[in-house]
N, C-alpha and C positions, 0 to 999 in steps of 0.2 A: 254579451257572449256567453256562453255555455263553457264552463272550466273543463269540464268532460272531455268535450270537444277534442282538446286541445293536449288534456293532461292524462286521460283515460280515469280519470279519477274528479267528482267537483270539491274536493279537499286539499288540493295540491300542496305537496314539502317542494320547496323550489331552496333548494342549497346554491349558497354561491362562493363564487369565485376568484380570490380576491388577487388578480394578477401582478409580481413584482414588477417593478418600478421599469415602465418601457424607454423607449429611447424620444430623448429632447426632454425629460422630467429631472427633476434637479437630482432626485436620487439613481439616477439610472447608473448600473453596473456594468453595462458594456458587452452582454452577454444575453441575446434573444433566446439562447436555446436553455441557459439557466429558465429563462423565464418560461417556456414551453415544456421543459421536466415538471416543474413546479405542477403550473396547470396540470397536466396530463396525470400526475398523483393525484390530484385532489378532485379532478372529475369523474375519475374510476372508484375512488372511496365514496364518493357520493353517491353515483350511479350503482354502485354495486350495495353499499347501505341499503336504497329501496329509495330515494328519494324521487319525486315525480317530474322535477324538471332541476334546470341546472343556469344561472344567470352569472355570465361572465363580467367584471369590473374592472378599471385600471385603478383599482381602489390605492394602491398605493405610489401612485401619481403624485400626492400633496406636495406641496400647494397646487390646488386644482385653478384652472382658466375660470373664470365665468362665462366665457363663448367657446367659439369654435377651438378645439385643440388641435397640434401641430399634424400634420399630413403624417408624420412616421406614426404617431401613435394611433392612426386610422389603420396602416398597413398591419404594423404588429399586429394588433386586435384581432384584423380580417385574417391573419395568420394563425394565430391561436383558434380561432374559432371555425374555421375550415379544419382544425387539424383534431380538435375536440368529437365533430362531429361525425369525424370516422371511428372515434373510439368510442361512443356513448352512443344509446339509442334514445334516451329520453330528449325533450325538446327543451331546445339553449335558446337565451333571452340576452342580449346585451344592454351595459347602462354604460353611457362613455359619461365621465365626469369633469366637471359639475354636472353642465345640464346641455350636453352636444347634441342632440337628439335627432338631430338630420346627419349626422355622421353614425351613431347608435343604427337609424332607420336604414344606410345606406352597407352596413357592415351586413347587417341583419338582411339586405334586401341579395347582396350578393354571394352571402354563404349557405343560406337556406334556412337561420336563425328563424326560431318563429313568433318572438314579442323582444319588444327594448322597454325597460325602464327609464320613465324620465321624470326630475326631480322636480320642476317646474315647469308645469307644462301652461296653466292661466293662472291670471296674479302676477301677482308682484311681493318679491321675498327679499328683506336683508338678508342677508350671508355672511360667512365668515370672508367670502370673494366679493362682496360688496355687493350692488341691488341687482337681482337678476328678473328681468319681465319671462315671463311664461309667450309661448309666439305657437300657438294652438294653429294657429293659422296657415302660416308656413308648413309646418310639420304637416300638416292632413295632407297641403296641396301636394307636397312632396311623394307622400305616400300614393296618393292616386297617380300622380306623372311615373313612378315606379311601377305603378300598377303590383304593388308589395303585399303580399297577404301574411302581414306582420302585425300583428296585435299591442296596441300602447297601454300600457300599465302603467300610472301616472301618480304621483306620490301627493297627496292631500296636505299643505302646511306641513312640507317635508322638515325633517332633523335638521339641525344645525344652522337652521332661520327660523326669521320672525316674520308673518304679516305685515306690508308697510301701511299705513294708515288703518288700521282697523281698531274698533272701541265697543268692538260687540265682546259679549258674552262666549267664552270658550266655546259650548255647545250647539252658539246660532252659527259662530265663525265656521266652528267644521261641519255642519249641515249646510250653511249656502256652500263654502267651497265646493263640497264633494259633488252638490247640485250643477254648479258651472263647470270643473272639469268635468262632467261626464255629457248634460246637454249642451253646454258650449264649444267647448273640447274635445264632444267626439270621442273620450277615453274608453279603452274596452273594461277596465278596471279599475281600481283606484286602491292607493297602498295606503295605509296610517302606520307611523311609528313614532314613537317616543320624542324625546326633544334630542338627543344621540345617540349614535352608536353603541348599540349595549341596551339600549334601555329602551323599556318595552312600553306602547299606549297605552294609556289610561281604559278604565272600563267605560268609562263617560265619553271618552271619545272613540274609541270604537262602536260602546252603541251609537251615537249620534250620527256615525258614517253609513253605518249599516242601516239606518233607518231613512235615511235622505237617497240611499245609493237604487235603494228599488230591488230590480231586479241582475243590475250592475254587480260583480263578484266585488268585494271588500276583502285585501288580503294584508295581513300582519309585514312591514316592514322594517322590523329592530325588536332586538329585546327577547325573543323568543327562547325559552329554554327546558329543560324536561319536566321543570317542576311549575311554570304555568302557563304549559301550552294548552292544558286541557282548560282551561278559565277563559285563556284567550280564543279561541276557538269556537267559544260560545257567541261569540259577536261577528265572527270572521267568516271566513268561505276559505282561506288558503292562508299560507305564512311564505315568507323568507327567508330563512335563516345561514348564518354566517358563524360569528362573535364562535353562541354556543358549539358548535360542532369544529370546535379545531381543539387544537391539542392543547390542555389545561383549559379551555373557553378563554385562550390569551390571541388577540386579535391576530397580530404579528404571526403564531405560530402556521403549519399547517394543518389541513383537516384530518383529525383521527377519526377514523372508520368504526371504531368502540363507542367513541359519540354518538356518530352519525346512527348507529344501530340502535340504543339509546332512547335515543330523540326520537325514531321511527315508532320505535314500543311505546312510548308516551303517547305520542299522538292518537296512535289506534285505539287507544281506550277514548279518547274525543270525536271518532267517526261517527 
């Protein structure tokens, strides 16, 4: 796929979103429209920052499902993210967590979203939710029976897992990976990020993505910050960022708009 395309730019800032705690999540508050304020502040400091697309989460969900997550947390979503897209013009990406990805494609398909992150899309990964198989399969079939012109951005030996059975070499493991999700799996992209939250991919494995990926976009997923987005970049075609662009760079907080502007100036000097 062409970034361009899609982002009007092939260097895309994709800020995201990290939505408070929905309803059936152990932390939920009891309050959709708390949670819809939130959102709607942090989509417009983003948006208005300059960033080039906008990826919504129920990031604070934990403890996350390894499968399908509960029907209210499909609705919420599809609520927030209909109600985003009347206030933002750049293009919104959902990632339902862990790795729901036919619910992600099914949000995305009926609010006009125009890509889902998904965290495992081929393979097989421990987690902190115990082994998740990637089901490439399902996922596409869906997307065609949708007839969805939704684009899958799909995370390569995503964060906060391991590989199950593998005894290669760091650098073969993320080069076959990003090989299979992309001709196996059909991926329009493919994300690399750190081992968590916060923390950013190696140069070694960025390049090893970006050289396996072709002509596939390779975009930064963790980690990214004002002071080495312009390094990371050198390997990359886009980022995602979160962590750094909230208030203090404290996860928990919300997005500061002084960040976000920040971040945008750093980057420019990497175009």
């Amino acid at each position: 796929m062409e970034l361009n395309a899609l982002f009007s730019t092939s260097t895309p800032v994709i800020g995201g979103v990290h939505l408070l705690p929905l309803p059936s999540s152990a932390r939920w508050q009891g309050s959709l429209p708390a949670v819809m304020d939130r959102a709607v502040q942090e989509s417009v400091a983003l948006a208005s920052g300059g960033v080039n697309g906008i990826i919504v989460e129920n990031f604070f969900d934990a403890p996350f499902t390894k499968g399908a997550v509960d029907p209210a947390v499909v609705s919420a979503m599809t609520v927030v993210v209909t109600r985003l897209r009347q206030l933002v013009a750049v293009p919104i990406g959902v990632n339902v967590l862990r790795n729901d990805a036919q619910s992600g494609l099914a949000i995305a398909a009926c609010t006009g979203a125009e890509f889902i992150r998904v965290n495992v899309l081929t393979g097989v990964m421990a987690t902190d939710q115990g082994v998740i198989e990637g089901d490439a399969h399902r996922l596409m079939r869906y997307r065609k029976e949708l007839e969805a012109d939704v684009k899958v951005f799909a995370d390569v030996l995503v964060k906060h897992a391991a590989p199950v059975g593998s005894s290669m070499a760091p650098e073969i493991a993320m080069a076959n990976a990003v090989a299979d999700t992309i001709h196996r799996g059909l991926a329009d992209a493919v994300i690399v990020s750190g081992g968590a939250t916060g923390h950013p991919p190696t140069s070694q494995d960025l390049a090893s993505a970006k050289a396996a990926a072709g002509k596939t976009p390779v975009l930064v997923g963790s980690g990214a910050n004002v002071d080495n987005i312009p390094k990371l970049m050198q390997s990359a075609d886009g980022v995602i960022v979160s962590s750094s662009l909230k208030r203090w760079g404290q996860i928990e907080q919300p997005v500061d708009p002084n960040r976000v502007g920040q971040f945008m100036d750093a980057i420019a000097t990497s175009r």
